[in-house]
N, C-alpha and C positions, 0 to 999 in steps of 0.2 A: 321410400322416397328415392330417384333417381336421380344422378349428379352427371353432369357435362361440362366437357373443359372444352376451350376455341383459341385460337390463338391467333394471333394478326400482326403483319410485318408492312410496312411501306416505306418508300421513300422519296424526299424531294429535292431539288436542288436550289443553290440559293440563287434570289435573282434580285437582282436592284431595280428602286422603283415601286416594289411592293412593301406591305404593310406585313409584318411577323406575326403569325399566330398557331401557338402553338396549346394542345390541350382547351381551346376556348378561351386563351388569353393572348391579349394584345400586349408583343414585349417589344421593348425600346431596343432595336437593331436598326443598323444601317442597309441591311437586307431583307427581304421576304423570303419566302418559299415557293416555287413558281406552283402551275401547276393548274387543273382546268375549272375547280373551285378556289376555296382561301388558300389551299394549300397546306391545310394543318395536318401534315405528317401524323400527330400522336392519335387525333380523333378518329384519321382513316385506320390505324391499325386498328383502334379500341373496334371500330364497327365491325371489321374484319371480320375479329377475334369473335363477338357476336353473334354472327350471320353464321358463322362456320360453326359454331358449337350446337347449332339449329338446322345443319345441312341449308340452310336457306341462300348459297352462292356468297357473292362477294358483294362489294358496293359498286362494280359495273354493273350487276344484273339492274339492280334498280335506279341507278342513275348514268346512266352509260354519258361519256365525257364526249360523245357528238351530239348528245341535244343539248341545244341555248340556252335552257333554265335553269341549266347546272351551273354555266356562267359566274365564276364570283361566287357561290353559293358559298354561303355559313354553314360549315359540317355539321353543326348542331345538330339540322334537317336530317343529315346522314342519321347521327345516331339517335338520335329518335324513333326512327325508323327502325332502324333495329332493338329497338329498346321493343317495339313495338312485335317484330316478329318472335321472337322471345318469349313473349307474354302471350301469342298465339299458340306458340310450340308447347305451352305450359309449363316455362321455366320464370325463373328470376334470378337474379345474381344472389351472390354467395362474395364472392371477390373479386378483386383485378390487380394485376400485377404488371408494370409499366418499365420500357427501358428507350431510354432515349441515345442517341450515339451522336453528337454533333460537337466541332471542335467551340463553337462560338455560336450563342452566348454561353455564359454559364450559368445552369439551371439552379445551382444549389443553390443561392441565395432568396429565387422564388420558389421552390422545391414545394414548401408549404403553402403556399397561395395558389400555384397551380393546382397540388393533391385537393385544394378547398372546392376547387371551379370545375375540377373533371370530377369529384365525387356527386356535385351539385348537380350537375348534366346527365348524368346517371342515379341521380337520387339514393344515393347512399352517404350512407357515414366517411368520415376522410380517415378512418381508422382502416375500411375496406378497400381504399385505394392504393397502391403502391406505385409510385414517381422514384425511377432512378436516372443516372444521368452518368454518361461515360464518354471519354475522349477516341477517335478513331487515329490510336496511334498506330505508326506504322502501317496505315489503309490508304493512305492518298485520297483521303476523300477528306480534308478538310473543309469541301463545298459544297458538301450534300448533310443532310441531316435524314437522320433512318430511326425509327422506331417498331419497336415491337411489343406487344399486347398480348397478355394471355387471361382468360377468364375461366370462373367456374360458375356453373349453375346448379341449381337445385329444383326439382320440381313441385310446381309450387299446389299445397293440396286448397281446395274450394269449396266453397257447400255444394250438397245435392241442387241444388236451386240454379246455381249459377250454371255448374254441370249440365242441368236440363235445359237451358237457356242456349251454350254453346250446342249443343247435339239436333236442339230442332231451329237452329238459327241457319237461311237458307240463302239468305241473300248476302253481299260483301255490304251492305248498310246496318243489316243487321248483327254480322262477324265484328265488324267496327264498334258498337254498340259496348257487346260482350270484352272486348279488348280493353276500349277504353274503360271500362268498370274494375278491369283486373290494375290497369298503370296509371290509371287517371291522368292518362294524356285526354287535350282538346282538339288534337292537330287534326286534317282532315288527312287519312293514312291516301288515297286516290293522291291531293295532290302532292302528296310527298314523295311518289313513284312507285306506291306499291307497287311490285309483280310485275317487272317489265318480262314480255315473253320471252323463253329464250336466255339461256345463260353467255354472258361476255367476260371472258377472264380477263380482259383489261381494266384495268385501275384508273384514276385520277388522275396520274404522277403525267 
């Protein structure tokens, strides 16, 4: 069995007027996170972290922040998506390992409820998740909030059946098919961005 690590870094700044959400959760701040979807810092690293353990680029490739659709988008989409190339690549997590850097709010008090919602989002146990949370002292970035992401994988073994299913599966209706049987996603992978051509190293932020 084969193992792969990915690891993923972002960051956003705060901006008044928006709604906070960090990890998939909506917190009680006086700020948001600016930024060309919700702005959730920890889910863009978590996708990052994903895509890259899969060589599959970053989350501009597939949702690049000049098309409209991405607008406001719920990261969820994001990592989905990558939960999705993953499962193409013929891996599945193993772990994740989470650190957040922002002077306010303070994570530890929902430490646990957050580890509940990004385990949930990635369909694992909250024992496989790790949420840490640190102050950017001495960084002069009391205004930004930074996250970094690291995962591991495992590859994941399937019957002969299924095996023979993905090898003479020739169409992306048909690759869809075999994916969703491996993560029992419903999503339609096309509108979620599959495969934009063309790699973009710019981010969200």
């Amino acid at each position: 069995m084969s193992m792969r690590i990915g690891y993923g870094f972002d960051s956003h700044a705060f901006k008044a007027g928006v709604p906070l959400v960090i990890g998939g959760l909506k917190i009680k701040h006086h700020e948001g996170l600016a930024g060309h979807s919700d702005g959730d810092v920890l889910l863009h690293a978590i996708t990052d972290a994903l895509l890259g353990a899969v060589s599959a680029g970053d989350i501009g490739s597939f949702f690049p922040p000049s098309d409209p659709r991405w607008k406001n988008a719920d990261s969820a989409i994001f990592l989905e998506t990558a939960l999705e190339e993953i499962a193409m690549a013929g891996y599945r997590i193993v772990n994740i390992d989470t650190v957040l850097v922002l002077a306010a709010p303070k994570i530890g008090p929902i430490a646990g409820e957050l580890r509940e919602r990004v385990a949930e989002l990635l369909h694992l146990k909250p024992s496989e998740v790790g949420i840490k949370a640190k102050t950017p002292e001495g960084l002069n970035q009391d205004h930004v909030a930074v996250a970094h992401a690291t995962v591991l994988l495992e590859s994941i073994v399937v019957s002969d059946g299924l095996e023979r299913m993905t090898a003479e599966a020739e169409s992306d209706a048909e690759i869809d098919g075999v994916v969703e049987s491996l993560i029992g996603s419903r999503h339609d992978m096309t509108a979620l961005g599959r495969k934009v051509p063309g790699f973009d190293p710019d981010d969200l932020t």
